[in-house]
C-alpha positions in Angstrom: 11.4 -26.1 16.5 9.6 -23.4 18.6 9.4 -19.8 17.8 9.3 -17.3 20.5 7.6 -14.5 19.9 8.1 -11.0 21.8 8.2 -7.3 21.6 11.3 -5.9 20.0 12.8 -2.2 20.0 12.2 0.3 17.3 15.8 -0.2 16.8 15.6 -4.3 16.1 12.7 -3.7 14.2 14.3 -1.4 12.0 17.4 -3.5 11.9 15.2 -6.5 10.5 13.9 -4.0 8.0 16.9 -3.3 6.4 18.1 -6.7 5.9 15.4 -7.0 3.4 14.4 -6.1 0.1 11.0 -5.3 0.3 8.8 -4.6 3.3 5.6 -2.5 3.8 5.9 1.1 4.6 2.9 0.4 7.1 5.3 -2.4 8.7 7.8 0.0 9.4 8.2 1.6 13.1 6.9 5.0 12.1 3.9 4.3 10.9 2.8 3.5 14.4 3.0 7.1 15.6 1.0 7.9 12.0 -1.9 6.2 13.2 -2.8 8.1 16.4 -5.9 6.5 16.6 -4.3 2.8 17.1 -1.6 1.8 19.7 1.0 0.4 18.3 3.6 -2.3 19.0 6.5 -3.8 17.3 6.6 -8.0 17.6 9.5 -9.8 17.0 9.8 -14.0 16.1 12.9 -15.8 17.5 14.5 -19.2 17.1 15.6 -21.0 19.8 19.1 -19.6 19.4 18.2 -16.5 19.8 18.3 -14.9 16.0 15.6 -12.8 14.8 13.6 -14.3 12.1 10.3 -12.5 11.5 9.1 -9.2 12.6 5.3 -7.2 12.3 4.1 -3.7 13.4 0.3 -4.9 14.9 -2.1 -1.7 15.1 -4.5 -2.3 18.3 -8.0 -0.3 18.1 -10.4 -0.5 21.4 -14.3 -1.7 21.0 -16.5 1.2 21.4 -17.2 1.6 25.6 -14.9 -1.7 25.9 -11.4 -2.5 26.2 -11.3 -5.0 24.0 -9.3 -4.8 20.6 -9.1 -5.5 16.8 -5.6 -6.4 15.9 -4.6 -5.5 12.7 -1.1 -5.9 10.6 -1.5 -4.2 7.7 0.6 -5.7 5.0 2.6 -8.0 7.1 3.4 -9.3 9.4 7.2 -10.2 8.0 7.4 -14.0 8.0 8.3 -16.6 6.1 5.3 -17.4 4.8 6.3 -20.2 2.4 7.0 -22.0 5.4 5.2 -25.7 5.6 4.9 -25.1 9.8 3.1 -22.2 9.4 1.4 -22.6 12.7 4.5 -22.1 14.5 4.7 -18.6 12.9 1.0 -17.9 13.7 0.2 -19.7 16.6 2.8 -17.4 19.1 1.3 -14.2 17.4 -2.4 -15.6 18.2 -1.6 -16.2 21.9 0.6 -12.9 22.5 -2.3 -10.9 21.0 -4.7 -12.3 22.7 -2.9 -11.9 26.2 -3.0 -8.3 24.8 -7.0 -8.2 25.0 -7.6 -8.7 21.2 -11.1 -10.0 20.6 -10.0 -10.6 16.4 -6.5 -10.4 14.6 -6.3 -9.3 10.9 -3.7 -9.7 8.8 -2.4 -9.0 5.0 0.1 -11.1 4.0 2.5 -9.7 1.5 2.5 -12.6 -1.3 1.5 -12.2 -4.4 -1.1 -15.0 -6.2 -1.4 -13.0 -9.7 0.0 -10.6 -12.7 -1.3 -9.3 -15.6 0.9 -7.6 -18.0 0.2 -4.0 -18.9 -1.0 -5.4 -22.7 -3.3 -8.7 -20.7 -4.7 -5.8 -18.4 -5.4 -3.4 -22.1 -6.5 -6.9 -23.5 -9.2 -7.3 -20.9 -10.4 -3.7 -21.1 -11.7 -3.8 -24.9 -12.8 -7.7 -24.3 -16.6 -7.4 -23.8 -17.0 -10.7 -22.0 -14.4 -9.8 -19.7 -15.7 -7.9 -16.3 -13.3 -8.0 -13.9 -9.2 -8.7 -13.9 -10.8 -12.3 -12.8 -11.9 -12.8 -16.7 -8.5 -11.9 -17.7 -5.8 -14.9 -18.0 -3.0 -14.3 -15.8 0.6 -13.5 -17.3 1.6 -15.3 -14.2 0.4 -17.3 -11.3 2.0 -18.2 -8.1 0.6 -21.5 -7.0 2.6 -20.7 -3.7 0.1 -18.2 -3.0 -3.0 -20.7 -3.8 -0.9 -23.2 -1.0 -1.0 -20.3 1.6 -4.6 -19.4 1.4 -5.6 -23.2 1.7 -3.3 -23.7 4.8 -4.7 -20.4 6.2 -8.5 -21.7 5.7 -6.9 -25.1 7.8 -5.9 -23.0 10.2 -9.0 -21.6 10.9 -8.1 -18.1 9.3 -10.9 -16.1 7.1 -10.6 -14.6 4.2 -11.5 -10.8 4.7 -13.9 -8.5 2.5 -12.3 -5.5 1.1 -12.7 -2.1 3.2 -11.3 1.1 3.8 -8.9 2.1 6.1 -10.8 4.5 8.5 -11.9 3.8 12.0 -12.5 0.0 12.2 -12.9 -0.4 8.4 -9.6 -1.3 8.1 -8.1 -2.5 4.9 -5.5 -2.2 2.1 -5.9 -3.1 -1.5 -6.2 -6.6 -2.8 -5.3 -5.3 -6.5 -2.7 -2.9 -7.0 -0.3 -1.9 -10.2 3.5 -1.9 -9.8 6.0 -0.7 -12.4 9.2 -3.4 -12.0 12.4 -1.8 -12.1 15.0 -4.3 -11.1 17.8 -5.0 -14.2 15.9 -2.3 -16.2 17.3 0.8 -17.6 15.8 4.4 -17.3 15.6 4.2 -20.9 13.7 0.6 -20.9 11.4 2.3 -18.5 10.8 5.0 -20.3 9.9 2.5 -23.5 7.4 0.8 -21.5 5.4 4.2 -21.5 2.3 4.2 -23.9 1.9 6.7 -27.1 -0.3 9.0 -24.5 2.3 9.2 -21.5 4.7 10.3 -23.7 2.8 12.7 -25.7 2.1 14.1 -22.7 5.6 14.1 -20.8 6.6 16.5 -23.7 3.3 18.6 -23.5 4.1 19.0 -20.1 7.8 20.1 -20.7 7.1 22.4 -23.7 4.6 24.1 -21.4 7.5 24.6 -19.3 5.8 22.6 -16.0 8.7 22.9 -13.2 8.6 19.8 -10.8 10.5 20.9 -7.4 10.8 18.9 -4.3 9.0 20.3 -1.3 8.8 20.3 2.5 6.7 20.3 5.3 6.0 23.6 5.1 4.5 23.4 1.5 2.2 20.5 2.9 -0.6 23.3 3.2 -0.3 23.9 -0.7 -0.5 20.2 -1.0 -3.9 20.3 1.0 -5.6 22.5 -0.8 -5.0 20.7 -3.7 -5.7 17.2 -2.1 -9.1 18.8 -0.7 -9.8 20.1 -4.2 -9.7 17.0 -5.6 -11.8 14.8 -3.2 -14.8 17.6 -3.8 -14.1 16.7 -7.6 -13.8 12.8 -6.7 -16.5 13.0 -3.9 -14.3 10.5 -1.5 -13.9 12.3 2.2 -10.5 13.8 2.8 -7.8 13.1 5.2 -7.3 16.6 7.7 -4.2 18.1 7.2 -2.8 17.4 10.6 -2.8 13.6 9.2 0.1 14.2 6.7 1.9 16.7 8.9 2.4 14.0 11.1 3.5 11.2 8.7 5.8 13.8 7.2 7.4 14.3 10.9 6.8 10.5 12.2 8.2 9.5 8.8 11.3 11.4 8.2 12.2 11.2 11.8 13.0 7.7 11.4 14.5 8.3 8.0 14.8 11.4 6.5 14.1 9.9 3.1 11.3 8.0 4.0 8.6 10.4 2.8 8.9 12.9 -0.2 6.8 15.5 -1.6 6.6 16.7 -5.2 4.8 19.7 -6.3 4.5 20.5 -10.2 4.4 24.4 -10.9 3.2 26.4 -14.1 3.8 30.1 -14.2 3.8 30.6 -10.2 1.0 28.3 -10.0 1.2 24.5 -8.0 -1.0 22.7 -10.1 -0.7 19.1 -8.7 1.3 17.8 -5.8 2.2 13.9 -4.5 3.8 12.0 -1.8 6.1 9.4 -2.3 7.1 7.2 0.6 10.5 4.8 0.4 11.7 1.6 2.1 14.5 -0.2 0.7 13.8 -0.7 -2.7 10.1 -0.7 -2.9 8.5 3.2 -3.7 5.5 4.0 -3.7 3.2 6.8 -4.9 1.1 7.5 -1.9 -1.6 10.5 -2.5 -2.2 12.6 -5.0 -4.0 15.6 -6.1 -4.4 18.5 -8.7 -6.2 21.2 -9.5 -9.0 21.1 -12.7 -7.2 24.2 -13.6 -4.4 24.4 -16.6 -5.0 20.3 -17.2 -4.1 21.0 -21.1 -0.1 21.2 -19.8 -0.4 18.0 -18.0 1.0 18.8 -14.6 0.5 15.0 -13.3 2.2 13.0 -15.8 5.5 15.5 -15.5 5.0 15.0 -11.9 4.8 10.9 -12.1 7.7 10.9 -14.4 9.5 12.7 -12.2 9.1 10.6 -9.2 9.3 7.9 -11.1 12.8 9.1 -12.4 13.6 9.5 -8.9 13.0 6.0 -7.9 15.7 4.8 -10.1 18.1 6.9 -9.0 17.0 5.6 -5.7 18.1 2.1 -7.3 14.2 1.0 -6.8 13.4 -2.2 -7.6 9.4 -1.7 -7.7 7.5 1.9 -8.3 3.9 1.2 -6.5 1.2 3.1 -7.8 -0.5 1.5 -5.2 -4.6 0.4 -5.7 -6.6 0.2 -8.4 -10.2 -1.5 -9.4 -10.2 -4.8 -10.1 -13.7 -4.1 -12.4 -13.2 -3.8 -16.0 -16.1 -2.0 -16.8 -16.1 1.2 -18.7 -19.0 2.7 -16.2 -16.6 2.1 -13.5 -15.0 5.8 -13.2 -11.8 4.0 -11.8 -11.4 2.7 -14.6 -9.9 5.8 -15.9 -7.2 5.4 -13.1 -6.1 1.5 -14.0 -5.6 3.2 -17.9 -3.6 5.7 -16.7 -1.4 3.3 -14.3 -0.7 0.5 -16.6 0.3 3.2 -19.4 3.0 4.1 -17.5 4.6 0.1 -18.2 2.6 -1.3 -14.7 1.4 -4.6 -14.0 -1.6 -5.4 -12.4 -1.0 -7.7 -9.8 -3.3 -9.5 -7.2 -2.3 -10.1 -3.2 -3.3 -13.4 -1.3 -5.4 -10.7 0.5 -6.1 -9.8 4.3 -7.7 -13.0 6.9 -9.0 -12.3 9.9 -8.7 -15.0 12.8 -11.5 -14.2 15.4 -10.5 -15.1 18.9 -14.1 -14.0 20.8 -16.5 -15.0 17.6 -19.5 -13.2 19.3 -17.1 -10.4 20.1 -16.1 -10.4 16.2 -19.7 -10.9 15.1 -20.8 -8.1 16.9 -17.8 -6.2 14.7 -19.4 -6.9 11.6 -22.4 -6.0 12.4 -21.5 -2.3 13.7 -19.5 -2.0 10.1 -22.9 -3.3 8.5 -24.8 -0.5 9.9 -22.5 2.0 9.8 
């Protein structure tokens, strides 16, 4: 049977949303009017009898001098991607975005291929023939994910290189580490901490580190911490303005869609983080701290805490969202993966973003700008 596919109201879109489990927070409404850069638009897929049954947020970006666009659903769109027609999912999105003026579509569908355990992922780190999460044996595999990426190849999809997210370097992480929640107690989370975690949850606490909940108006103390840290990290910074309109775009659609944390020590804000929520999937969003006072461990309170939080929230996932996929002990993320999976989180692998080009010379031309950039 044919799928119609359409634009849909913030208000269907949002419907859909809630009806399931886990969904992106970049395929959520809001995050439209976060990207001001990108017009934004809500697609809806619809059987015959008129029922909903899929929905995306698709982020258009114009061509330098041309009106011509890249198309890009980050994490999404929301389909039913197990589906053995999966042309007739793909096929009505192909030929609406086209009609739109897109030149190349990119996509991220949210499946999952691999896991690695916290201990396979600590395993893999001390193993000297093993490089990247790729030498590591899987704890699991989803051979449903393996299907998908064949039938997208069929299809005439591509599998894309990792990038960034700025300007037309758009991208999310392949690799990222989640801490699973559902069935589990606080207490069983709390187990799956390592020796160092905890050491350091009580540092913290002796020390007398305060974690409050902030606002919009503390979003300048988060700043100034954030920009702090990306002079440490050398990686260029986001400008204020950026969060102080996902903190408005986000919370206007639900005010508990976006959180901010901030982790004081005698007067001082020593580190700060966003957390953003939909349904039961959390995720850590940015970070940042100050060099300063490090011996009292203002992160690690600040992660407990938020991670504390998300089971109240009934969570069934806490994202700390990407990490390398590179084992090596030169890498300086590799710091960050040791630091993730001691707080109990898995490694785990996506099926990846594809990107369908509908003018190749058009697309080829793309690549080339991002190669010279």
């Amino acid at each position: 049977m044919t799928l119609t596919l359409r634009t849909i109201t913030r208000a269907e879109h949002l419907a859909f949303v809630a009806g399931h489990p886990s969904v992106s927070h970049m395929q959520v409404p809001s995050w439209g009017d976060v990207k001001a850069d990108w017009r934004a638009e809500s697609l809806g897929w619809f059987e015959p009898d008129g029922r909903l049954v899929g929905a995306g947020l698709v982020l258009l970006r114009a061509l330098p001098k041309i009106r011509r666009y890249l198309a890009y659903l980050p994490e999404g769109p929301v389909i039913d991607w197990d589906s053995p027609d999966l042309e007739r999912w793909l096929e009505p999105m192909l030929a609406h975005l086209k009609g739109l003026g897109a030149f190349s579509v990119k996509m991220g569908p949210p499946v999952v291929a691999r896991r690695w355990s916290p201990e396979a992922v600590k395993a893999g780190i001390t193993d000297p023939d093993a490089h990247r999460l790729r030498d590591v044996p899987p704890t699991s595999s989803e051979q449903g994910a393996a299907d998908l990426a064949d039938r997208l190849r069929r299809l005439g999809w591509r599998q894309a290189e990792p990038g960034g997210e700025e300007g037309f370097a758009a991208g999310q992480p392949r690799y990222v580490c989640q801490v699973p929640y559902a069935g589990r107690s606080l207490e069983d989370i709390q187990r799956g901490l390592n020796q160092q975690w905890r050491r350091n949850i009580k540092k913290a606490d002796k020390a007398g580190v305060k974690v409050v909940r902030g606002g919009y108006e503390d979003l300048p103390v988060f700043y100034g911490l954030y920009a702090e840290t990306a002079r440490r990290d050398r990686f260029i910074p986001r400008p204020l303005p950026y969060f102080q309109r996902m903190w408005s775009a986000l919370t206007a659609e639900d005010p508990d869609r976006m959180r901010l944390y901030l982790a004081h020590h005698d007067g001082e804000v020593l580190a700060a983080a966003t957390m953003l929520i939909v349904g039961g999937h959390v995720w850590y969003s940015y970070g940042a701290s100050t060099a300063r006072k490090r011996e009292v461990q203002p992160s690690t309170a600040m992660q407990w805490r938020m991670m504390c939080d998300a089971h109240e929230l009934g969570a069934h996932v806490y994202d700390f969202r990407g990490i390398t996929d590179t084992l090596e002990e030169s890498d300086h993320l590799l710091g960050l993966l040791r630091f993730k999976v001691g707080a109990g989180g898995e490694a785990v692998e996506y099926v990846g973003e594809w990107d369908f080009p509908l003018n190749r010379l058009l697309h080829k031309a793309l690549d080339v700008y991002l190669t010279l950039r």
